[in-house]
N, C-alpha and C positions, 0 to 999 in steps of 0.2 A: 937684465932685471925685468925688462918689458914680457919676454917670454918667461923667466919663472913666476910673475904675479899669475899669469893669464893661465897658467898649470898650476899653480894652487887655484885658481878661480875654477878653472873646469873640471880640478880633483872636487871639490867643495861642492860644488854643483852636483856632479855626479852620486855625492854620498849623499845629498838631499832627496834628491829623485830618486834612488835607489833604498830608501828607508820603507819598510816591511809594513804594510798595510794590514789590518784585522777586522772581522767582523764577528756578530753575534747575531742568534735570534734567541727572540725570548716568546712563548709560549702565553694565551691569553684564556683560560677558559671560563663559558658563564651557561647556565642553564635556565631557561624560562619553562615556571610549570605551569600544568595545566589550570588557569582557573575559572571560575564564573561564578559573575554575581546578576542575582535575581532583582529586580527594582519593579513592584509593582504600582501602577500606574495608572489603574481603574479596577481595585478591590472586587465589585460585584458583576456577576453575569446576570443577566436576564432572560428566563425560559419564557415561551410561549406552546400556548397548544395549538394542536390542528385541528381542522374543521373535524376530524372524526372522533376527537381526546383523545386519543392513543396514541400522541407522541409530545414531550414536552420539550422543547429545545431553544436552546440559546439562537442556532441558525437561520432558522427562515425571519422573515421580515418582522419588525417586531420587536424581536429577539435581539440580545445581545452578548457581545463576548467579555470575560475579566480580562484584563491588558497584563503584561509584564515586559519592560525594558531587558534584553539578556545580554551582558558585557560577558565575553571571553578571549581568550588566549589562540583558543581553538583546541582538537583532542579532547573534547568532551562529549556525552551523551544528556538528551535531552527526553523527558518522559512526564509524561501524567502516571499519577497509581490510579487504579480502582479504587469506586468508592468503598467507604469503609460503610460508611450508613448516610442514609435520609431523612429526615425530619417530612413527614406526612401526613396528611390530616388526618384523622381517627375513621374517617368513611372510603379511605383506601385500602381494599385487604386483598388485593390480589398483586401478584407478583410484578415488578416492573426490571427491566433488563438496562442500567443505567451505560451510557459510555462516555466519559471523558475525549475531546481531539483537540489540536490546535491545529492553528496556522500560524507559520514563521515568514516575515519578511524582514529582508535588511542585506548581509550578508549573503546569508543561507537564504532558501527558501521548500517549505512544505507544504504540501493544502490539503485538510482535515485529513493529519496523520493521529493516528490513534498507538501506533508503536513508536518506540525509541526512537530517535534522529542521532545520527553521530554528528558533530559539530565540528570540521574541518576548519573553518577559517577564524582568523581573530576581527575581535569586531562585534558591534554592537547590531542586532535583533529582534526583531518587534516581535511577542506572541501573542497571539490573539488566541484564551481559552475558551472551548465549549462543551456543554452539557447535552448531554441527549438523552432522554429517558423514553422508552419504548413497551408496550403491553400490548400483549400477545393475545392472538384469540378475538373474542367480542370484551375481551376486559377495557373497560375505559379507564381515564383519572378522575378521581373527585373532584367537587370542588375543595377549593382550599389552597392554604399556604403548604409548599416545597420548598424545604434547605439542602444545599447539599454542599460539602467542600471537596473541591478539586486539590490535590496535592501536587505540584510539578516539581521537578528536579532537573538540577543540572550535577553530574557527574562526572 
């Protein structure tokens, strides 16, 4: 009896051990898209002129930049447009050659780009905008108040 317990025991056993195993995989997918948001952070630039008025610019000392915070994903493009127009005193009638640039720190980093940046990584940005207006020739600036808006974009 001793021996047939002990062979049902290690039949039993054997058909435990021997019981078919499965497995599965399951499939998980997710896409992050490109985005970016703008948060400005100091509204106005500040131009100044040079000792000769023939340049007005946010850059040299004096001068200041508009701020913007830039949150992205990363895969996006960064730009100023050209201006559209200036706000000029009435005793300026000669032509002036305007150029928007920035400087990016954080992440990324540019110094006074004036084209596109592609924006590879995720992550927060600092841009610093500037203005520069330039007359050519013996043309100077008036005096007077200059407005002008910088458009930037993230893409």
């Amino acid at each position: 009896m001793h021996k047939l317990l002990s062979g049902c025991l290690a039949a039993a056993l054997l058909f435990v051990t021997a019981a078919s195993a499965s497995a599965a995989n399951v499939t998980f997918n997710g896409t992050v898209s490109a985005t970016c948001s703008l948060n400005i952070t100091a509204p106005a630039g500040t131009m100044v002129p040079d000792a000769t008025l023939q340049q007005l610019s946010s850059l040299p000392a004096g001068g200041s930049p508009a701020k913007i915070s830039l949150t992205t994903t990363g895969g996006v493009t960064l730009t100023v447009d050209p201006l559209v127009s200036v706000i000029k005193p009435s005793g300026d009638t000669t032509a002036t050659t305007w150029q928007p640039s920035y400087d990016l720190a954080g992440v990324e980093t540019a110094t006074n780009a004036a084209s596109p940046t592609i924006l590879e990584l995720a992550g927060t940005n600092l841009v610093d905008v500037h203005l520069t207006g330039t007359k050519a020739g013996s043309d100077k600036f008036a005096n007077g108040n200059y407005i002008a808006t910088v458009t930037v974009r993230c893409e």
